[in-house]
C-alpha positions as CSV (number, residue, x, y, z in Angstrom):
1,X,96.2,79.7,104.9
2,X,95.0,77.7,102.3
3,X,91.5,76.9,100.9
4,X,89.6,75.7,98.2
5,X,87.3,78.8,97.8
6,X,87.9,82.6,99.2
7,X,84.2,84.3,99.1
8,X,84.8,87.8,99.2
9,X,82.0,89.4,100.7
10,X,79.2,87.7,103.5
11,X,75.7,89.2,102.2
12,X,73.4,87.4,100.8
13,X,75.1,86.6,97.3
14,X,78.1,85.4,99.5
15,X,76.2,83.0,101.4
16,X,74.1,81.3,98.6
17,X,77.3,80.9,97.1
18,X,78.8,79.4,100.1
19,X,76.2,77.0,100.5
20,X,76.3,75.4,96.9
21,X,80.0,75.4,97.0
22,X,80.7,74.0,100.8
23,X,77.6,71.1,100.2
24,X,79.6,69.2,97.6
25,X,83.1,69.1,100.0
26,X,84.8,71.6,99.1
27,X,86.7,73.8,102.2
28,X,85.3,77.6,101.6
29,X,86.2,80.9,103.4
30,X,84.0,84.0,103.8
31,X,86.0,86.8,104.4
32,X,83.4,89.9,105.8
33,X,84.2,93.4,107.3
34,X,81.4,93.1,109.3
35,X,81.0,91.5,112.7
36,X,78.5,89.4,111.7
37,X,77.4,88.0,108.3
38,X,74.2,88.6,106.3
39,X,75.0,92.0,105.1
40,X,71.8,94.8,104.9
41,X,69.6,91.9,105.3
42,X,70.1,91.8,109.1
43,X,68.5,95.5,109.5
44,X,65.6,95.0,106.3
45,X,62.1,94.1,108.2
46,X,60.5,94.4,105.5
47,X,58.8,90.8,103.8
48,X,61.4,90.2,100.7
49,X,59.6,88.9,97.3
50,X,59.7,87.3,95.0
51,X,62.8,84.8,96.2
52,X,64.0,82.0,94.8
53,X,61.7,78.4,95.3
54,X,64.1,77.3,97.6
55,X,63.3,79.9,100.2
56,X,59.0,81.1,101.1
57,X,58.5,84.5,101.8
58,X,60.2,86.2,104.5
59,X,61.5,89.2,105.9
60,X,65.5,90.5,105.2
61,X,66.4,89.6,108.8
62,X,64.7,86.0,108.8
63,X,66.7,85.4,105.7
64,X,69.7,86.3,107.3
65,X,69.4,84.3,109.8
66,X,68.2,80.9,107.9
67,X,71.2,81.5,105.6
68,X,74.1,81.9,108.3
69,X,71.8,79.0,110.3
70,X,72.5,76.8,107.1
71,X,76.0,77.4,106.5
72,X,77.0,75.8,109.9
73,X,76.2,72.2,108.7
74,X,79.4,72.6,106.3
75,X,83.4,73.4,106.4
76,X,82.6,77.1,105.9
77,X,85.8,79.1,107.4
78,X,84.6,82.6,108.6
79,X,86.7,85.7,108.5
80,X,84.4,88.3,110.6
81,X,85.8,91.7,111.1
82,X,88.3,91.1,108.3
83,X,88.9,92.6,104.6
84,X,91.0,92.1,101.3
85,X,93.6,94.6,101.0
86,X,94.9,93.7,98.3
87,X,97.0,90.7,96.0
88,X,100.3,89.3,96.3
89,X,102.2,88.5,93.2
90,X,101.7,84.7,93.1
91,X,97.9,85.4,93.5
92,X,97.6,85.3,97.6
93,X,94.7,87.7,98.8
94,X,96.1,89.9,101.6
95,X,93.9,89.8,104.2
96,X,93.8,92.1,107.7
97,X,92.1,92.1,110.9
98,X,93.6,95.8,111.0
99,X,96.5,94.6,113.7
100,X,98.1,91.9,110.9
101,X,97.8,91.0,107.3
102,X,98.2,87.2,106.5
103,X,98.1,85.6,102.2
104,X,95.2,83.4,101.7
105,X,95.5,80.9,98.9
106,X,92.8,80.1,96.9
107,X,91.9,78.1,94.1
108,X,89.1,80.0,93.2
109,X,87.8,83.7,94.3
110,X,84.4,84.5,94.1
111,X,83.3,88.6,94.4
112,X,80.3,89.3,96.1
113,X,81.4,92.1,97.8
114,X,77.9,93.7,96.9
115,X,77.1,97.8,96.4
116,X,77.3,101.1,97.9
117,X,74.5,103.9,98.7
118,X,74.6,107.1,96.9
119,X,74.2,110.1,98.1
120,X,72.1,112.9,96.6
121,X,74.6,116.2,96.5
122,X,72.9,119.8,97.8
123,X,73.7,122.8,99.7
124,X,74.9,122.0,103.4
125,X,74.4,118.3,102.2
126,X,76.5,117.3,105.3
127,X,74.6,118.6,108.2
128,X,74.1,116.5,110.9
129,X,70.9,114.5,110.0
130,X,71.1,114.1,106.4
131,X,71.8,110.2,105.7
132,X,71.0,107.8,103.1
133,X,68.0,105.6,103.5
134,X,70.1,102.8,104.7
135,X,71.9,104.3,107.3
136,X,68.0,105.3,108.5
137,X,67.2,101.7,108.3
138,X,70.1,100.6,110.3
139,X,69.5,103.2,113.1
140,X,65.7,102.3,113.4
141,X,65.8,98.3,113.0
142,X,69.3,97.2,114.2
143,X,70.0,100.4,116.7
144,X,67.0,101.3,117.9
145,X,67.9,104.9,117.6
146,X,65.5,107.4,116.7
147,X,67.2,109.3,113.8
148,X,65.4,112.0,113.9
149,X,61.2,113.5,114.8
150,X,60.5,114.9,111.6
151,X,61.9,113.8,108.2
152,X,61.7,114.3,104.3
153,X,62.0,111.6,101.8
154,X,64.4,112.3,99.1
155,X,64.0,109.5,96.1
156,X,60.6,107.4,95.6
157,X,62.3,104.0,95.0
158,X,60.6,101.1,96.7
159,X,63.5,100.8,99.4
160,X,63.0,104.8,99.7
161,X,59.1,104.0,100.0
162,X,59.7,100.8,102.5
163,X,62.0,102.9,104.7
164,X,59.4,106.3,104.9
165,X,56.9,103.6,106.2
166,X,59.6,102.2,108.7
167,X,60.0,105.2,109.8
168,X,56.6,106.2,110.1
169,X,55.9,103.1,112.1
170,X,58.8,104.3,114.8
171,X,56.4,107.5,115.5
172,X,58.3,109.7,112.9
173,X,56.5,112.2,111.2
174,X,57.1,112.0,107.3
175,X,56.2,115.4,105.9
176,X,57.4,114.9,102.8
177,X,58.7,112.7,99.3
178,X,60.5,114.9,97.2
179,X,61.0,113.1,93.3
180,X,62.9,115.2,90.8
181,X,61.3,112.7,88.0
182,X,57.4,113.5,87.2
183,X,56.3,110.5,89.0
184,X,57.0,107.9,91.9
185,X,59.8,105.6,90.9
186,X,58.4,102.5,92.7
187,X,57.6,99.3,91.1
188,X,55.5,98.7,94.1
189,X,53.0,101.4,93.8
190,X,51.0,100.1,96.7
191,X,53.6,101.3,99.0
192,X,52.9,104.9,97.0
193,X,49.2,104.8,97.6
194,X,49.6,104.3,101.3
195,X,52.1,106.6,101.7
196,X,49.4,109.1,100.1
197,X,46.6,107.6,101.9
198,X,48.3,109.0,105.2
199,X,48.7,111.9,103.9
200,X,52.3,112.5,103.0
201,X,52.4,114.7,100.0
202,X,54.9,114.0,97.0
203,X,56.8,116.9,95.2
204,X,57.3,115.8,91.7
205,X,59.8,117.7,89.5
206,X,61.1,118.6,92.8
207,X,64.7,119.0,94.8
208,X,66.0,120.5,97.9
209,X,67.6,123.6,96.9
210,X,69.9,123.9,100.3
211,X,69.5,123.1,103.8
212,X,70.1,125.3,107.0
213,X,70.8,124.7,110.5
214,X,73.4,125.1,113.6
215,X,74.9,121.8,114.1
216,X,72.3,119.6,112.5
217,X,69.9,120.3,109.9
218,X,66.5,122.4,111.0
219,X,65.4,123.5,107.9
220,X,65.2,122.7,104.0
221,X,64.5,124.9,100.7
222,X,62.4,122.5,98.5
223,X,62.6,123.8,94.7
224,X,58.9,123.1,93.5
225,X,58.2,123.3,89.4
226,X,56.7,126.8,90.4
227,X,57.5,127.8,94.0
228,X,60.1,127.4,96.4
229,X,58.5,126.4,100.1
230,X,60.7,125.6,103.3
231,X,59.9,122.9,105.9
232,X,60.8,122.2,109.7
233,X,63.2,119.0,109.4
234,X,65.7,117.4,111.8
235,X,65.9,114.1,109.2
236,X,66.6,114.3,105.7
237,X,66.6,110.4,104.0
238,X,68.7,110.8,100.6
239,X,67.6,108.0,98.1
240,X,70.5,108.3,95.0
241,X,70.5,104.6,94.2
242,X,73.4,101.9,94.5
243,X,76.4,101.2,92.7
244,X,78.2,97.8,92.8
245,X,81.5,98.0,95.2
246,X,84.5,96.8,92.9
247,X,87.7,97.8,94.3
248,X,88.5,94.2,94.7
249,X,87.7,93.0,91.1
250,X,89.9,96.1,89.6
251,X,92.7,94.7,92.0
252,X,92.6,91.4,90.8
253,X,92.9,93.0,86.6
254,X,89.4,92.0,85.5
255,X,88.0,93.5,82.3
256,X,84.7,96.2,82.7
257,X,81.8,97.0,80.2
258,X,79.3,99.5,81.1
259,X,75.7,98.4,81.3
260,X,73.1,101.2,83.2
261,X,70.5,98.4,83.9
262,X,72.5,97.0,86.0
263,X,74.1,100.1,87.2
264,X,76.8,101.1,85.1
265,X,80.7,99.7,85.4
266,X,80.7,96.5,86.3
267,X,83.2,93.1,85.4
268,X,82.3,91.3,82.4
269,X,81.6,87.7,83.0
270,X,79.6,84.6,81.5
271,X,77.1,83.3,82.0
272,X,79.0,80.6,84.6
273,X,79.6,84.2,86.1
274,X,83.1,83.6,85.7
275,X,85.3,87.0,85.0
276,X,88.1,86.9,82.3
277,X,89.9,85.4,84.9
278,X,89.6,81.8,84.8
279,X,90.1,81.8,88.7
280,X,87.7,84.6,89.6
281,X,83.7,84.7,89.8
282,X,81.1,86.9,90.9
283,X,77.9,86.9,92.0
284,X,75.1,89.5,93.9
285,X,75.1,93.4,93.1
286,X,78.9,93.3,92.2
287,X,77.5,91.4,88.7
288,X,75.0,94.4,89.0
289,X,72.7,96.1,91.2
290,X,69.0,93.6,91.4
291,X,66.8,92.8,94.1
292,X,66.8,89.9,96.9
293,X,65.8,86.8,94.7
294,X,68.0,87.1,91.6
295,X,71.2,88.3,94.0
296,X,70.6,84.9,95.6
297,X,70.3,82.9,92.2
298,X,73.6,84.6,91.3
299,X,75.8,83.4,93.9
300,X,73.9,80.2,93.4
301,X,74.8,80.0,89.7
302,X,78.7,81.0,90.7
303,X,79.0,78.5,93.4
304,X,77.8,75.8,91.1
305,X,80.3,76.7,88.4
306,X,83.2,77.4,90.4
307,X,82.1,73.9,92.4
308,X,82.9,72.5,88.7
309,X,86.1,73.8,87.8
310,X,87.2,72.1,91.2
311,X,85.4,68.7,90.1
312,X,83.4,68.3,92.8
313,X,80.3,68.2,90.3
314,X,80.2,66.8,87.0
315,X,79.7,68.8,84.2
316,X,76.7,68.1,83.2
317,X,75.1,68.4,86.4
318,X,76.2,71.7,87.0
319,X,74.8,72.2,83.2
320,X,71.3,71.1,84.2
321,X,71.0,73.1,87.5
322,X,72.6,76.2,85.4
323,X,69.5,76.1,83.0
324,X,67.4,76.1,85.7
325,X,68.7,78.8,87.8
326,X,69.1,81.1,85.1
327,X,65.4,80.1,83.9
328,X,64.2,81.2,87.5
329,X,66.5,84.3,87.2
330,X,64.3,85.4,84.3
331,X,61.5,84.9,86.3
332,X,62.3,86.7,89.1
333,X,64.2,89.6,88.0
334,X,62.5,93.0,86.4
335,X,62.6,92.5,82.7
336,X,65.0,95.5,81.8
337,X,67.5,94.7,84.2
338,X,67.5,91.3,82.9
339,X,67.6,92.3,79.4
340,X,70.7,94.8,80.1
341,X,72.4,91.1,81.8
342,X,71.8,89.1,78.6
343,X,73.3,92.0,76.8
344,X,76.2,92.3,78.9
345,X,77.1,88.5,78.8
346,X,76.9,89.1,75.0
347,X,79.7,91.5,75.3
348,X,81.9,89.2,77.2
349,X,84.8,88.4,74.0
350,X,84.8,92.2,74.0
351,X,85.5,94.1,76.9
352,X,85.2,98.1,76.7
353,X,88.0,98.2,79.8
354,X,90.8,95.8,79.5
355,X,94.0,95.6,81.7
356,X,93.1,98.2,83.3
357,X,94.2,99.1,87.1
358,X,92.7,101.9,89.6
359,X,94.9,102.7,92.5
């Protein structure tokens, strides 16, 4: 199979990029291990701000769906239930459907194969009813499964603080936000009031020193500055963050710098978002972990400059809309992880990890 453009990756940075590359002709393929594309958006209820000015307000599920719903007026090629395995020596990507593995050639590759949840390590950790935050999301809002009656917070994020509010408006009882930091970690701190003006108590300077139970988790030692108390659980929600997924871009021999803004290891590019290879680019929380509206701008800003390396807009064009994407990305996205992008773009000509290769 051939095509113009192999988008590695169908979230939200994938599509965005998808749309300004397929609108000026070109013949694009979205290859996605999912079943459907969209990514986390298609279980996130919650309203999404501040997003591009292209797109008003809206929650993650309505963007899904008005992203995939554009797409469909253009030659986008979609590889559901499919993944990149790996390269073939004249540049192929391997791709399986887990029964075969066919070469796709591309012209140009572009990474948005977005980032993973961490977990937060403990005693028993692996009980039965201990997830991340996400998996909770995605068992309340695209399941409708009940995880649990009674649950703990772990991590006071603003996705950790959105979810312990989902989850409270499913009829389960949050007893607790535990924060090993001195204070709540969200930018939103409305979301922190309300959570206290229900009553939910946070544990600052606190973690759970081991859970117990027989078969699933039942109860949890919470390590307080000055006392150690226990509480009834049968859901513990683990907030430790994201970190970008970059198997592919460490296939494909890309060099790495490490920024902790944006969430530590991740490909050096441009600010075209173009790697050190001159055939890949990347775009979303692979280029570093940020929120809704700048993870749309990047795939935006990649799809316009891999759309002119394959002339199908002028240079200057793609110059003008660059200045103004990247203007809005300033706008949009919090001012220390933008700072820690302008400073990784500065150390482009100087990768810390060069030719390197993780098997």
């Amino acid at each position: 199979m051939k095509t113009d453009v192999l988008i590695i990756g169908g979230g939200p940075a994938g599509l965005s990029t998808a749309i300004e590359t397929a609108s000026r002709g070109l013949d694009v393929t979205i290859v996605d291990e999912a079943s459907k594309l969209g990514g986390q958006l298609n279980q996130q209820t919650q309203a999404l701000r501040p997003l591009p000015s292209l797109y008003e307000s809206m929650r993650g599920f309505e963007l899904a769906n008005k992203l995939i719903e554009q797409i469909k007026d253009y030659n986008v090629r979609q590889l559901l239930n499919h993944r990149v395995v790996g390269f073939y020596a004249d540049g192929s990507a391997g791709i399986t459907d887990e029964e075969n593995v066919f070469p796709v050639n591309a012209k140009k590759i572009i990474v948005a194969s977005g980032a993973a949840e961490k977990a937060v390590a403990f005693p028993k950790w692996t009980l039965p009813g201990i997830m991340t935050i996400g998996a909770a999301q995605t068992l309340i809002n695209r399941d409708f499964v009940m995880p649990g009656r009674e649950a703990v917070i772990v991590g006071s994020s603003d996705f950790a603080m959105e979810t312990a509010i989902q989850l409270m408006d499913v009829g389960i009882r949050v007893k607790a936000i535990i924060e090993k930091q001195s204070g709540a970690l969200a930018k939103e701190q409305e979301k922190v009031r309300e959570l206290s003006r229900s009553g939910i108590p946070f544990y600052f300077n606190s973690f759970i020193k081991e859970a117990r139970g027989n078969g699933q988790v039942e109860q949890i030692d919470v390590a307080l500055p000055d006392d150690v108390i226990t509480l009834n659980v049968d859901l513990v929600c683990m907030d430790g963050g994201r970190a970008p997924i970059l198997d592919v871009l460490y296939q494909l021999g890309c060099s790495f710098g490490f920024q902790e803004e944006l969430g530590g290891w991740i490909p050096q590019y441009n600010n075209r978002f173009q790697t050190d290879r001159e055939d890949v680019f990347i775009a979303g929380n692979a280029a570093g972990i940020s929120t809704h509206g700048p993870l749309l701008l990047t795939g935006m800003i990649a799809g316009i400059s891999a759309s002119e390396e394959l002339q199908a807009i002028s240079a200057l064009e793609a110059h003008e809309i660059r200045e103004a994407l990247w203007k809005e990305l300033e706008l949009l996205e919090d001012k220390e992880m933008h700072s820690g992008r302008v400073k990784h773009l500065e150390k482009f000509a100087n990768p810390v990890l060069k030719d390197q290769f993780i098997y």
